[in-house]
C-alpha positions as CSV (number, residue, x, y, z in Angstrom):
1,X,125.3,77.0,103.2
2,X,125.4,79.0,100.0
3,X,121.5,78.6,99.7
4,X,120.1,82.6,99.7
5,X,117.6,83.5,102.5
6,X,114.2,84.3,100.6
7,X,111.8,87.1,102.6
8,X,108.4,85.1,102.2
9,X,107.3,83.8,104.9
10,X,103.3,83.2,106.3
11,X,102.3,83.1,109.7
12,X,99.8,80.9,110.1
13,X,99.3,79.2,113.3
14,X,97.2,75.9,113.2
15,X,98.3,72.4,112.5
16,X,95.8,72.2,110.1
17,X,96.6,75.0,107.9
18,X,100.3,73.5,107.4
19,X,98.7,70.5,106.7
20,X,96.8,71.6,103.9
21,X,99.7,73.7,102.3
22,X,101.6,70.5,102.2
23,X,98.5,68.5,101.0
24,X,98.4,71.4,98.5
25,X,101.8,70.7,97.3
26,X,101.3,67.0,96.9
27,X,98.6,67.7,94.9
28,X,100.5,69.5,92.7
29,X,103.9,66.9,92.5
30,X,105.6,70.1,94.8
31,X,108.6,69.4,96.9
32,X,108.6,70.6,100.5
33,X,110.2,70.5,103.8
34,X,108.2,69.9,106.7
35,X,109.3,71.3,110.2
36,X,108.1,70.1,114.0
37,X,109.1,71.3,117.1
38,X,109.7,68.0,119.0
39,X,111.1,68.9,122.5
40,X,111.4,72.0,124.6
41,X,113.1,73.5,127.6
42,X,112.1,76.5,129.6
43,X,110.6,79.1,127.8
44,X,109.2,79.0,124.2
45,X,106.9,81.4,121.8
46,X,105.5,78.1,120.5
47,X,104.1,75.0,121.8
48,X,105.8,71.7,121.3
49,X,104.6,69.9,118.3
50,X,103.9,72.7,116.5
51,X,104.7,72.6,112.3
52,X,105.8,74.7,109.9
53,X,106.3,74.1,106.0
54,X,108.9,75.7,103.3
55,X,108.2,74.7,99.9
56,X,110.3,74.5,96.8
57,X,110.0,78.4,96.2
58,X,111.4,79.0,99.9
59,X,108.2,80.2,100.7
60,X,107.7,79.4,104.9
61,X,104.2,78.8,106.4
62,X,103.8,78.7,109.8
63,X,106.8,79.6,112.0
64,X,108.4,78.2,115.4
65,X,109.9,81.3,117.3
66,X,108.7,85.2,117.4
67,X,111.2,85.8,114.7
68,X,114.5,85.0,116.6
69,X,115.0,81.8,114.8
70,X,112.2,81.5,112.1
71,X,114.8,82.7,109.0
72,X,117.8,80.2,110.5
73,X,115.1,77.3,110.0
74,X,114.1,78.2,106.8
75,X,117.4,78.7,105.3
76,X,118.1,74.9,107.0
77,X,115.2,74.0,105.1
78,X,115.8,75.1,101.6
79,X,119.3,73.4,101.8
80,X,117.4,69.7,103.2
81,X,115.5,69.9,100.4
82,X,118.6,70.6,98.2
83,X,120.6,67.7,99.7
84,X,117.5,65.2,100.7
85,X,118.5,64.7,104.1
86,X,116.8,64.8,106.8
87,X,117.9,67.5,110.0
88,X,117.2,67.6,113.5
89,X,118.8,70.8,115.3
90,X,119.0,72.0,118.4
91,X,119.0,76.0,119.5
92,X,119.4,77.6,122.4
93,X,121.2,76.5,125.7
94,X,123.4,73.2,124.4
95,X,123.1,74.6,120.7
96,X,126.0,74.6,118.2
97,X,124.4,77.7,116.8
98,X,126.0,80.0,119.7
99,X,125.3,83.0,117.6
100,X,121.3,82.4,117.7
101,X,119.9,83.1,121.0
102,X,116.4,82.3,121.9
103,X,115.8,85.4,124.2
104,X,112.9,83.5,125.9
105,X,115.8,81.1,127.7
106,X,116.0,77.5,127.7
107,X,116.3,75.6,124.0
108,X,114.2,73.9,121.1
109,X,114.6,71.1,118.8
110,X,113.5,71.0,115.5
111,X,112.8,68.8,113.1
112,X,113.5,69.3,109.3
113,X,112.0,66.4,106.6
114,X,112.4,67.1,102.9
115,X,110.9,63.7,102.2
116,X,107.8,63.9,104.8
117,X,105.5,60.6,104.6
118,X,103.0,61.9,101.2
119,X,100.1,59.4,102.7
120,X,100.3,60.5,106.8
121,X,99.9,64.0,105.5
122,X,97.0,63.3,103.0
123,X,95.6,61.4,105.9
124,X,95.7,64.1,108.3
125,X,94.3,67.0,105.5
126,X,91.5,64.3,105.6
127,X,90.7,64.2,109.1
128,X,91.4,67.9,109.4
129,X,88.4,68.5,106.7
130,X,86.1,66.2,109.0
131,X,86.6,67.7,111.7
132,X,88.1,65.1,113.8
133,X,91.5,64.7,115.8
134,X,94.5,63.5,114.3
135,X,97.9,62.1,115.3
136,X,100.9,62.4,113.4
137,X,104.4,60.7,114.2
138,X,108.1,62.3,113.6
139,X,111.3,61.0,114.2
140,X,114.8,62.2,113.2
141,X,118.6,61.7,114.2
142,X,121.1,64.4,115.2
143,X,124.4,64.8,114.5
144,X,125.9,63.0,117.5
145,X,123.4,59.9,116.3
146,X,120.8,60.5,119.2
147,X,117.2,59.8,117.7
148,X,114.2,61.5,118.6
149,X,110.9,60.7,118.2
150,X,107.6,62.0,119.1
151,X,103.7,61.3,118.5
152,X,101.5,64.5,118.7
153,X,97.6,64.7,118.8
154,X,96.4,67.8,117.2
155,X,92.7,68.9,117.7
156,X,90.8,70.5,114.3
157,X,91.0,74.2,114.1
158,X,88.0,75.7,116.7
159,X,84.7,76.4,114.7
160,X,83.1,79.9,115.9
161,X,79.2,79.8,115.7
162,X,77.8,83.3,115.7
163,X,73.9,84.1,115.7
164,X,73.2,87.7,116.3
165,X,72.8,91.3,114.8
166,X,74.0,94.4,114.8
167,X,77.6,96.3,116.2
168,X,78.9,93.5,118.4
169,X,77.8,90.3,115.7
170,X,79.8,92.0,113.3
171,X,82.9,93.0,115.3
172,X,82.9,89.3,117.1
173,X,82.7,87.9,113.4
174,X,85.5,90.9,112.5
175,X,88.0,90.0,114.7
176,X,87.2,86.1,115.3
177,X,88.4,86.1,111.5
178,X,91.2,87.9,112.3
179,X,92.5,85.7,114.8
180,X,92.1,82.7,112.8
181,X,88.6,81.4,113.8
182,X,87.0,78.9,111.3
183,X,83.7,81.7,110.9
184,X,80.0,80.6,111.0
185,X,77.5,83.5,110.8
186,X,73.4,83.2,110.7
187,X,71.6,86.8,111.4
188,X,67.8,88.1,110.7
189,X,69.7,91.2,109.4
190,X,70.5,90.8,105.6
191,X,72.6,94.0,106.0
192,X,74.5,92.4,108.4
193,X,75.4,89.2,106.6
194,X,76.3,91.4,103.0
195,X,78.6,93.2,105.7
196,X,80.5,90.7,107.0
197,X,79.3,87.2,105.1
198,X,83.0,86.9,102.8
199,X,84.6,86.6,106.2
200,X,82.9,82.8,107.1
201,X,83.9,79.6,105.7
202,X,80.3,78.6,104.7
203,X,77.1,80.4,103.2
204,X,75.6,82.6,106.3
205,X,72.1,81.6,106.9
206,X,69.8,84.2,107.0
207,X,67.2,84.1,109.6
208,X,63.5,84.5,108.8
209,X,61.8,84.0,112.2
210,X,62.2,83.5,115.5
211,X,60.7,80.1,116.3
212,X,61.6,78.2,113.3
213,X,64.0,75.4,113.0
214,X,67.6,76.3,114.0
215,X,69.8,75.7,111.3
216,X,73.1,74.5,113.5
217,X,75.1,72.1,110.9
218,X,78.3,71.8,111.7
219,X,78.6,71.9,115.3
220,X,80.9,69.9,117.3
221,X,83.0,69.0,120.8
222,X,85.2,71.4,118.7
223,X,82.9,74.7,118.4
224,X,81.7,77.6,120.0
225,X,78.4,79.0,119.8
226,X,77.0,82.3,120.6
227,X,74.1,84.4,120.7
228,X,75.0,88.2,120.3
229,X,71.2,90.2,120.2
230,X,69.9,92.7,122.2
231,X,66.4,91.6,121.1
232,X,66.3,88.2,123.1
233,X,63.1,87.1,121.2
234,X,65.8,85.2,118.8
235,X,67.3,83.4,121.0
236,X,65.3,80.4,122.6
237,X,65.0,78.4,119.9
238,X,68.7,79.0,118.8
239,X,70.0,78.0,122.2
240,X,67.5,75.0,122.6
241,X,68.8,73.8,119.4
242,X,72.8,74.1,120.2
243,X,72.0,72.8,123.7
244,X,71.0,69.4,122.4
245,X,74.4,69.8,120.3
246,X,78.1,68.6,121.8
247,X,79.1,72.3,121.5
248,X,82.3,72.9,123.8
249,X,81.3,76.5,124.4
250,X,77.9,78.1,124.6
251,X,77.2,81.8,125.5
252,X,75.1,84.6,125.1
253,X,75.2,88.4,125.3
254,X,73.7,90.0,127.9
255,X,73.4,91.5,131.6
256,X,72.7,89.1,134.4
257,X,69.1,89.5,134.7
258,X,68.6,88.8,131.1
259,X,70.7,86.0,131.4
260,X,68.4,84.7,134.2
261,X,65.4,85.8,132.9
262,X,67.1,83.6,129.5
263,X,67.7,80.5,131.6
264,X,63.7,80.7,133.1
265,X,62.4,80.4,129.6
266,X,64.6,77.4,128.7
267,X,63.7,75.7,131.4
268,X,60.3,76.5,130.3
269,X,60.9,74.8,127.5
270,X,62.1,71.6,128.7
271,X,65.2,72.2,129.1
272,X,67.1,70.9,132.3
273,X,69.1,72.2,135.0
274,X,72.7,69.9,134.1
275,X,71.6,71.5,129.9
276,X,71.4,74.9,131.4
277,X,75.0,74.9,133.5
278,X,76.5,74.5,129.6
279,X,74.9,78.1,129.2
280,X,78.0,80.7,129.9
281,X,76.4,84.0,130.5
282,X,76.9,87.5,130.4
283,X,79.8,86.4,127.8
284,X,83.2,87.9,128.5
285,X,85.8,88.4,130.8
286,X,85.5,91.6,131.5
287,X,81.9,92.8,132.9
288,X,80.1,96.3,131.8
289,X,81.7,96.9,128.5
290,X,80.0,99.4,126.7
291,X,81.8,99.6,122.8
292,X,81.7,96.4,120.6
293,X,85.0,96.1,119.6
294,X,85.6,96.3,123.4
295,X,82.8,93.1,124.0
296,X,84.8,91.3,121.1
297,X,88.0,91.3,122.0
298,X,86.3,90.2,126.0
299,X,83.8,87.4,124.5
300,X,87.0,86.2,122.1
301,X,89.1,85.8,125.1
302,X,86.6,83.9,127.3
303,X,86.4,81.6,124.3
304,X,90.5,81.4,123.9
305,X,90.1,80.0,127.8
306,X,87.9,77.4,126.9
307,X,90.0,76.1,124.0
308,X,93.5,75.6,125.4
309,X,96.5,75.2,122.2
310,X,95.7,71.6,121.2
311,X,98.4,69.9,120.8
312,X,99.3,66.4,122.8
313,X,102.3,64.5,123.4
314,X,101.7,61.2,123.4
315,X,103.7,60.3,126.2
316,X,102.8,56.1,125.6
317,X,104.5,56.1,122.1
318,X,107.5,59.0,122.7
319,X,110.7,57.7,122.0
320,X,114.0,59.4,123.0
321,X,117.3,56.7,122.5
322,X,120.7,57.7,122.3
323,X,123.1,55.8,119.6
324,X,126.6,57.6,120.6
325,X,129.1,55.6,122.2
């Protein structure tokens, strides 16, 4: 191939995000190549059915390896969208490309469209943006004429809820932005939100008292929600409110006696036993931390647990047919 090997690429991560870079590029009458993982063996830095995008700049967003074969699919890429065909390649063990090891063992095959369906993706963007879970179909033929095809199920990027003050509430919010979190914030302390407010995806709410109405838009099967204060009085109503909520994770800061001494006063409120086993508390994997960066990066990986990668073969509508006599 005599197409040159640019040196942009972006790493972002969720299905959603490549998604709306090619939505973005429809919009705009762009060309692009969308990539897909569709089978693995052994070992792999990705998960199967995960997508990356190059558009007609050679920029790359997303990627499928830790760098050992990210530029190789990217340069494939640029020349599909040169020639308007269609590729679906194979590295590692079994690959033509003997040069390009995957150092992880075992082998991956990718998917290259330079003429993905305009409508599924628009479709998807659209799902994506209401927060519900979408399914999106590739198929492609290799050289030797074997066709693959695959249906994944990807899950909307997970929605972090954080209600709290101080150190910890803005180093959760700090590094959950970091990671990729889509950021909700609501605090009592102005000072806080001015601090760390640009990182969410929505206006932070600021807090006026303790037993008014909690302000929980947005929260769904697809969300974590947490309490991060060390003056408890904020938190009843807060929790009540995400308790009656399909949250899939709720926790709150704390030591054990103030998590039972928590429970006791939802209870008091009305709230029963099978609502209060929803409760995860103390937050974080690891017990007794004393720095917030430290309680972050601990809370952040409890929530990681919860949330496996989600993305789902459908097994019921694969389809893997060879053509070769």
């Amino acid at each position: 191939m005599k197409t040159p090997l640019p040196n942009t690429l972006a790493y972002a991560e969720h299905a959603s995000e490549i998604v709306a870079k090619g939505a973005a590029c429809i919009a705009a009458s762009e060309r692009f190549a969308l990539i897909t993982s569709l089978a693995i063996e052994g070992g792999a830095a990705r998960a199967v059915g995960s997508l990356a995008l190059v558009d007609q700049t050679g920029l790359m967003t997303g990627y499928l390896s830790n760098g050992c074969i990210d530029r190789d699919i990217q340069l494939h890429a640029m020349d599909a969208l040169q020639t308007g065909q269609k590729k679906l390649i194979r590295y590692g063990d079994g690959s033509r490309y003997a040069d390009l090891k995957l150092p992880c063992g075992g082998a991956l095959t990718v998917l290259i469209d330079p003429a993905p369906d305009h409508a599924a993706i628009t479709a998807a963007h659209g799902g994506f943006l209401a927060r519900k879970p979408i399914s999106m179909d590739f198929q492609g033929t290799d050289e030797t004429g074997a066709t693959l095809a695959r249906r994944f199920t990807y899950a909307p990027q997970t929605r972090l809820v954080l209600a709290g003050r101080g150190a910890i509430f803005r180093s959760v919010a700090q590094i959950a932005h970091a990671t990729g979190y889509d950021l909700r914030l609501l605090s009592p302390e102005a000072e806080d939100l001015a601090a760390i407010g640009h990182l969410a995806s929505a206006d932070p709410v600021h807090l006026t008292t303790p037993d008014g109405p909690a302000p929980l838009d947005g929260i769904d099967a697809y969300c974590a929600f947490l309490t991060l204060f060390h003056d408890h009085d904020w938190e009843p109503s807060l929790l009540k409110a995400a308790l009656d909520t399909s949250a899939g994770f709720i926790g709150s800061l704390g030591s054990q006696r103030t998590h039972a001494m928590r429970c006791a006063t939802l209870a008091d409120m009305g709230i029963d036993e099978r609502a209060l086993k929803r409760l995860r508390g103390p937050i974080g994997l690891v017990p007794s931390l004393r720095d917030a960066s430290s309680i972050a990066v601990s809370t952040l990986a409890e929530i990681v647990a919860a949330f496996p990668e989600a993305v789902e073969m459908q097994p019921d509508n694969t389809i893997a047919t060879a053509t070769v006599d």
